[in-house]
C-alpha positions in Angstrom: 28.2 15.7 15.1 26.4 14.2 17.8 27.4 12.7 21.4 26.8 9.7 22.3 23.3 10.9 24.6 25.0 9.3 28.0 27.8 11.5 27.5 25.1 14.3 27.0 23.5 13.4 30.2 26.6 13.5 32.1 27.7 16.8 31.0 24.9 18.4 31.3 24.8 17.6 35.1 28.4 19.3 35.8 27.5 22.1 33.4 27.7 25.7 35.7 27.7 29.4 34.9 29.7 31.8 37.0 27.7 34.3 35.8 25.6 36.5 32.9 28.0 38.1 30.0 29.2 39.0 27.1 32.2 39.6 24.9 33.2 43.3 25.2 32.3 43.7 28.8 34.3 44.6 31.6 34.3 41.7 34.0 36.2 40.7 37.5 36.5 37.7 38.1 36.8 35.3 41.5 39.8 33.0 41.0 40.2 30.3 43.6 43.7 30.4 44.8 45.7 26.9 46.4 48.9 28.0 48.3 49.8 24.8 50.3 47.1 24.0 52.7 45.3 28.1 52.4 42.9 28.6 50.1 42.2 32.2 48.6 40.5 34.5 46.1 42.3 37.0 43.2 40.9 38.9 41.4 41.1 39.5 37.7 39.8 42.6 36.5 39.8 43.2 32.5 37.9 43.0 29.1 36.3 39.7 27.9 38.1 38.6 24.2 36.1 35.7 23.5 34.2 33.1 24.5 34.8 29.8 22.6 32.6 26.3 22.1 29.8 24.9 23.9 28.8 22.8 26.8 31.0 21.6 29.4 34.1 22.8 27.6 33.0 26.3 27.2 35.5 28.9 28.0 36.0 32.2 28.2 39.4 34.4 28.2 40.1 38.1 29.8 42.6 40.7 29.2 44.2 43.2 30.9 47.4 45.7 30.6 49.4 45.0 33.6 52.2 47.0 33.9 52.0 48.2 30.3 52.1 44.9 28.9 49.0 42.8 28.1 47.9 39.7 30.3 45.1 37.4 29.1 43.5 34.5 30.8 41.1 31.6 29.7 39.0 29.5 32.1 36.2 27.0 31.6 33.0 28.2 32.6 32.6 25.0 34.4 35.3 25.4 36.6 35.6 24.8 40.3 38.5 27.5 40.6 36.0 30.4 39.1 34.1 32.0 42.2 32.0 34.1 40.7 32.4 36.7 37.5 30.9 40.1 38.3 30.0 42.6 35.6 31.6 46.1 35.8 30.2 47.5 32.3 29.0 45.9 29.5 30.7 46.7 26.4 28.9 47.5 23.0 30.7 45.4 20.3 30.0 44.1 16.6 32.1 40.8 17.1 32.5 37.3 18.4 36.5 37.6 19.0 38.2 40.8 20.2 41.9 40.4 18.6 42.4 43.4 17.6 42.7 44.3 20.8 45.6 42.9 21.1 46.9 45.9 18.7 45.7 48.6 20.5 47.3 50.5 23.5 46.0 53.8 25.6 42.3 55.0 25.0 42.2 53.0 21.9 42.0 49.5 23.3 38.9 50.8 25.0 35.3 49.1 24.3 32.5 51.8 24.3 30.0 51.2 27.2 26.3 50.2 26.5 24.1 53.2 28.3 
């Protein structure tokens, strides 16, 4: 189904990309940070599971094992908050979604790297 092509137009002017990847690869990424009137960066460091839909409401979520338990995260590639996303490896996968991840613990929620 199609948009209404105003809508299109519009979108397609706030449309950004943090940055070139994939699912599987390691990624950090640049979070923009509000504590009262300071402004910082975090970092998030950790596998990418997915990225879902299209256009200005594309998104992308990250997991990590903080701790020992599992911490995922899901921003829109358009957003203000997301810095920049830097590549660390790029992982060599046969799927869209990573869930089974989820599953897995040690050596075995590893993705093999693309050399």
């Amino acid at each position: 189904m199609r948009q209404n092509p105003i809508l299109e137009k519009i979108e397609a002017e706030q449309i950004r990309v943090p940055g070139q990847f994939e699912v599987g690869d390691t990624v950090r990424v640049h979070n923009k940070i509000k504590e009262g009137n300071r402004e910082r960066v975090q970092m998030f460091e950790g596998v990418v599971m997915k990225i879902q839909n299209g256009g200005l409401r594309k998104t992308f979520t990250v997991r990590k094992i903080s701790n020992g338990i599992g911490v995922e995260k899901t921003w829109p590639f358009s957003s203000p908050f997301v810095d920049q996303v830097d590549v660390i490896r790029c992982g060599k996968v046969r799927r869209a979604k990573l869930n089974y991840l989820r599953k897995l613990s040690g050596k075995a929620a590893k993705v093999k790297e693309v050399i």
